[in-house]
OpenMM code with the backbone's topology and positions (N, CA, C; nanometers):
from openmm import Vec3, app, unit

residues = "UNK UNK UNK UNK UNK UNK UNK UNK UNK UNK UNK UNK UNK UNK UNK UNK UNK UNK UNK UNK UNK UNK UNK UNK UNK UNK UNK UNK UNK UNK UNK UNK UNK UNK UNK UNK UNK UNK UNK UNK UNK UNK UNK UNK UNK UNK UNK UNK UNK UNK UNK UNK UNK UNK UNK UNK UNK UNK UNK UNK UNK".split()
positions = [
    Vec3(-0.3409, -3.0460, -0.2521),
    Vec3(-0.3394, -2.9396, -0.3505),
    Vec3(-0.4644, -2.9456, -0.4374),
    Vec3(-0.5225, -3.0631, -0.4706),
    Vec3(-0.6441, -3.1180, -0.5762),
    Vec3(-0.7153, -3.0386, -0.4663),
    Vec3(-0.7557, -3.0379, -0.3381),
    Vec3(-0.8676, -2.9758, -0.2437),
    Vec3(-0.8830, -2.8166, -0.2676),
    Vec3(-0.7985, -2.7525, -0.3078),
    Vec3(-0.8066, -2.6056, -0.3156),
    Vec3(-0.8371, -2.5973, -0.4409),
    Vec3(-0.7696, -2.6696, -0.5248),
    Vec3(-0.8618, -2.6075, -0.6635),
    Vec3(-1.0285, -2.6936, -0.6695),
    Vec3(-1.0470, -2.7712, -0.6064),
    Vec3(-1.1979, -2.8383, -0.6317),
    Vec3(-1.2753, -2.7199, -0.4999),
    Vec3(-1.1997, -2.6736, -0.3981),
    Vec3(-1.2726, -2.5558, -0.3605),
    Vec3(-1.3265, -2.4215, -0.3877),
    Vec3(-1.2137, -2.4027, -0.4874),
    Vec3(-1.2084, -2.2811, -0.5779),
    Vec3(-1.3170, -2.2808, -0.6568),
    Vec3(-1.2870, -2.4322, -0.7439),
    Vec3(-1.4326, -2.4190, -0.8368),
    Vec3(-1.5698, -2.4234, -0.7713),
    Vec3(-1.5351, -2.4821, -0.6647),
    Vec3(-1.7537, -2.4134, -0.5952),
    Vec3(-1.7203, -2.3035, -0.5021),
    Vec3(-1.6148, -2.2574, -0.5226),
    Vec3(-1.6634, -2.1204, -0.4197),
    Vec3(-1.6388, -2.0221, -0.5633),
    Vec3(-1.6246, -2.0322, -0.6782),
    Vec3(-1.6253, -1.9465, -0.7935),
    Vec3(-1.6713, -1.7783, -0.7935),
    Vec3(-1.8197, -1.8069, -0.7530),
    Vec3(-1.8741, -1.6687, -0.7483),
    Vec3(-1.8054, -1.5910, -0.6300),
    Vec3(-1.8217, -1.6797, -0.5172),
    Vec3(-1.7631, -1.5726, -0.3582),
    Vec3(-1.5876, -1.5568, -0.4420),
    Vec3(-1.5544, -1.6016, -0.5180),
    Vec3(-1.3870, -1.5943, -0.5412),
    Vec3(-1.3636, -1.4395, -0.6224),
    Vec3(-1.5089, -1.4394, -0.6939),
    Vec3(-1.5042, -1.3722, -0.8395),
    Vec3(-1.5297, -1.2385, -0.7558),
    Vec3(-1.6596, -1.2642, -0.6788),
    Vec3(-1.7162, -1.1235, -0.6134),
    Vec3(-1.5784, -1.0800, -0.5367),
    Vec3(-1.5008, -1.0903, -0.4472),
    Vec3(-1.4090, -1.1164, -0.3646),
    Vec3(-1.2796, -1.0087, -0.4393),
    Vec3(-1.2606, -1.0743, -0.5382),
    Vec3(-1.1607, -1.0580, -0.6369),
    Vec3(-1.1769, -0.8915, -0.7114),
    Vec3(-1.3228, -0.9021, -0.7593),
    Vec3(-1.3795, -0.7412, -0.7636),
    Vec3(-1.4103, -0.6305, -0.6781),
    Vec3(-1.3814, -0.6986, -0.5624),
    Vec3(-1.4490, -0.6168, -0.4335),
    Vec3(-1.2606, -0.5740, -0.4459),
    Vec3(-1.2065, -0.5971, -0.4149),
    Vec3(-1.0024, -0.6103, -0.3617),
    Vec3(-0.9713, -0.5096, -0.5144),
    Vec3(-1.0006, -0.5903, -0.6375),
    Vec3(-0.9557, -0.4554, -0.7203),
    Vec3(-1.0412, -0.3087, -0.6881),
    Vec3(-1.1806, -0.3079, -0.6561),
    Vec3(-1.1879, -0.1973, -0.6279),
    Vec3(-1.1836, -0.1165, -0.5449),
    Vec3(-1.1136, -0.1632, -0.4529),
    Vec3(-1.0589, -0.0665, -0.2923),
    Vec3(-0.9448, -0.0327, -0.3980),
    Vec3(-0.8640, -0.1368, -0.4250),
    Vec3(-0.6942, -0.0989, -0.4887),
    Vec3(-0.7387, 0.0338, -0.5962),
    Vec3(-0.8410, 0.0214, -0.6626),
    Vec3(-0.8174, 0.1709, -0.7662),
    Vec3(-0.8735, 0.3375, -0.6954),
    Vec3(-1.0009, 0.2587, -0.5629),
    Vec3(-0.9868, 0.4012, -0.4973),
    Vec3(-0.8973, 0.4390, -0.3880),
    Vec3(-0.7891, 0.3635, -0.3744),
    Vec3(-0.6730, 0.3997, -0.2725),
    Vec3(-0.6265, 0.4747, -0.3403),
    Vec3(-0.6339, 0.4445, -0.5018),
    Vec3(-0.4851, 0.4543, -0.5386),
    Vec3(-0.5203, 0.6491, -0.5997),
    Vec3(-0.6678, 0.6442, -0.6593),
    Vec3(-0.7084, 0.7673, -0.6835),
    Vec3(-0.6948, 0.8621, -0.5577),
    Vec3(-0.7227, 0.8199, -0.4409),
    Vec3(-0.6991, 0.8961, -0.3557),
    Vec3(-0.5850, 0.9339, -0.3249),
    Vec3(-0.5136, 0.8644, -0.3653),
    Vec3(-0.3496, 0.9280, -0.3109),
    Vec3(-0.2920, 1.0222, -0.4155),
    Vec3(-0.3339, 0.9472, -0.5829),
    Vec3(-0.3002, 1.0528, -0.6522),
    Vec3(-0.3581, 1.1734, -0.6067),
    Vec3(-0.5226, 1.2294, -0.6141),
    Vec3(-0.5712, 1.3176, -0.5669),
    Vec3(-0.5269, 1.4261, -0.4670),
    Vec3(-0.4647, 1.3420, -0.3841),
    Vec3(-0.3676, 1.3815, -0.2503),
    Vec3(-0.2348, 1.4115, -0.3314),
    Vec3(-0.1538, 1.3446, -0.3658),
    Vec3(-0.0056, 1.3711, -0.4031),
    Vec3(-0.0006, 1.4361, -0.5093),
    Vec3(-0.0460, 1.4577, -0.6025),
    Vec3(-0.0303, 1.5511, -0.7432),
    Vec3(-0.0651, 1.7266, -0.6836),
    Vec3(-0.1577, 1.7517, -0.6283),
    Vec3(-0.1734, 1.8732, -0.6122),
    Vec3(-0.0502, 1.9194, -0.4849),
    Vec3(-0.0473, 1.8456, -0.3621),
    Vec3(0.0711, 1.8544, -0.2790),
    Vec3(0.2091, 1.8671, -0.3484),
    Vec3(0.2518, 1.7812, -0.4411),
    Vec3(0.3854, 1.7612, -0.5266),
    Vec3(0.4015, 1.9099, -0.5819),
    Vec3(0.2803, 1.9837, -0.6620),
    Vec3(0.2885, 2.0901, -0.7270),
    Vec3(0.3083, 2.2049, -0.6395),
    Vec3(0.2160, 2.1896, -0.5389),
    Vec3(0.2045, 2.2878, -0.4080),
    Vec3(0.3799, 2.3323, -0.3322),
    Vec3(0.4395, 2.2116, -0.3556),
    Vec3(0.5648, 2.1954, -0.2637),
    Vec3(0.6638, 2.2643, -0.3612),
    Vec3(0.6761, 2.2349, -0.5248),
    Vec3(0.7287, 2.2853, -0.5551),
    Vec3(0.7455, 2.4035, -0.6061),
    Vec3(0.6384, 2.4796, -0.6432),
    Vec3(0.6313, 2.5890, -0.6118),
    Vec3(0.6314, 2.6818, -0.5204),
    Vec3(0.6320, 2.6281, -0.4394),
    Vec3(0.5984, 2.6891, -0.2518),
    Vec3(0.7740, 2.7546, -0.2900),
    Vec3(0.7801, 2.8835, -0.2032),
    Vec3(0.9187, 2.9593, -0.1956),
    Vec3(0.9690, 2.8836, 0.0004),
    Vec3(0.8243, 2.8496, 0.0363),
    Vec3(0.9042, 2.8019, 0.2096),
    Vec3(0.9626, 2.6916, 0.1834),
    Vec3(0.8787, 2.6050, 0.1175),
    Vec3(0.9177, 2.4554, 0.0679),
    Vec3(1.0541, 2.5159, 0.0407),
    Vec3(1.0948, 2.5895, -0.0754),
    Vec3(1.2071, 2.5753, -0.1834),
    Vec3(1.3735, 2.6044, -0.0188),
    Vec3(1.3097, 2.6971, 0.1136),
    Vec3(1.3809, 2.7728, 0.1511),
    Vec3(1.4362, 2.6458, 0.2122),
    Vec3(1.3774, 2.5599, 0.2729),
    Vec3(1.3761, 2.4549, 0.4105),
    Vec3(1.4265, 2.3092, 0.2772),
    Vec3(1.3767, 2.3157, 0.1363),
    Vec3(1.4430, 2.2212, 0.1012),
    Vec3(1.6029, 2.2410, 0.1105),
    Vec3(1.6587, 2.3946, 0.0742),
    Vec3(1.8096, 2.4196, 0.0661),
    Vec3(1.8615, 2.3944, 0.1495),
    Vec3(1.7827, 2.4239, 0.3206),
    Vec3(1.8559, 2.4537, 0.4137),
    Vec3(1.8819, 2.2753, 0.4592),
    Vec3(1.8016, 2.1342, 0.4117),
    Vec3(1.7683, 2.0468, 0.4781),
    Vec3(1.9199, 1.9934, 0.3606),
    Vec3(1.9457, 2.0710, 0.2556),
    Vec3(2.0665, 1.9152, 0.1429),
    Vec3(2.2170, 1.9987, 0.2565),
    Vec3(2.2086, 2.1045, 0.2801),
    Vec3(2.2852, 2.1383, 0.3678),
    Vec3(2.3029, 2.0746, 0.5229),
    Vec3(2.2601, 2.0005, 0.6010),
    Vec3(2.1966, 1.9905, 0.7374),
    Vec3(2.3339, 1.8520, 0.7441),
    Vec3(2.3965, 1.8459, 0.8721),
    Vec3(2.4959, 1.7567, 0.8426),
    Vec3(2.4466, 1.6393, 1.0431),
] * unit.nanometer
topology = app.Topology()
chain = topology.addChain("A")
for resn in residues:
    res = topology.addResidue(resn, chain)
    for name in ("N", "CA", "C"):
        topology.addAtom(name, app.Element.getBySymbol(name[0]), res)
């Protein structure tokens, strides 16, 4: 267990860069999906086909 943290501390920078590289995929996934799902979410619920095929689908046995 002492080997991973005495690795950690000399691999510091590749840990740090690493660490910033991973949060910043995670915030443009995450913009992208909002981007994607907020205008779709609005689209759907306003949509009258959406509204027709949601009624017909709480009905569907």
């Amino acid at each position: 267990m002492n080997d991973f943290f005495v690795n950690l501390y000399l691999k510091k920078s590749e840990v740090l860069s690493l660490l910033l590289e991973h949060i910043e995929l995670t915030l443009l996934a995450v913009l992208i999906a909002v981007f994607i799902g907020v205008p779709l979410g609005i689209f759907i619920t306003n949509s009258t086909f959406a509204d027709k095929n949601r009624r017909e689908s709480l009905y569907f046995q």
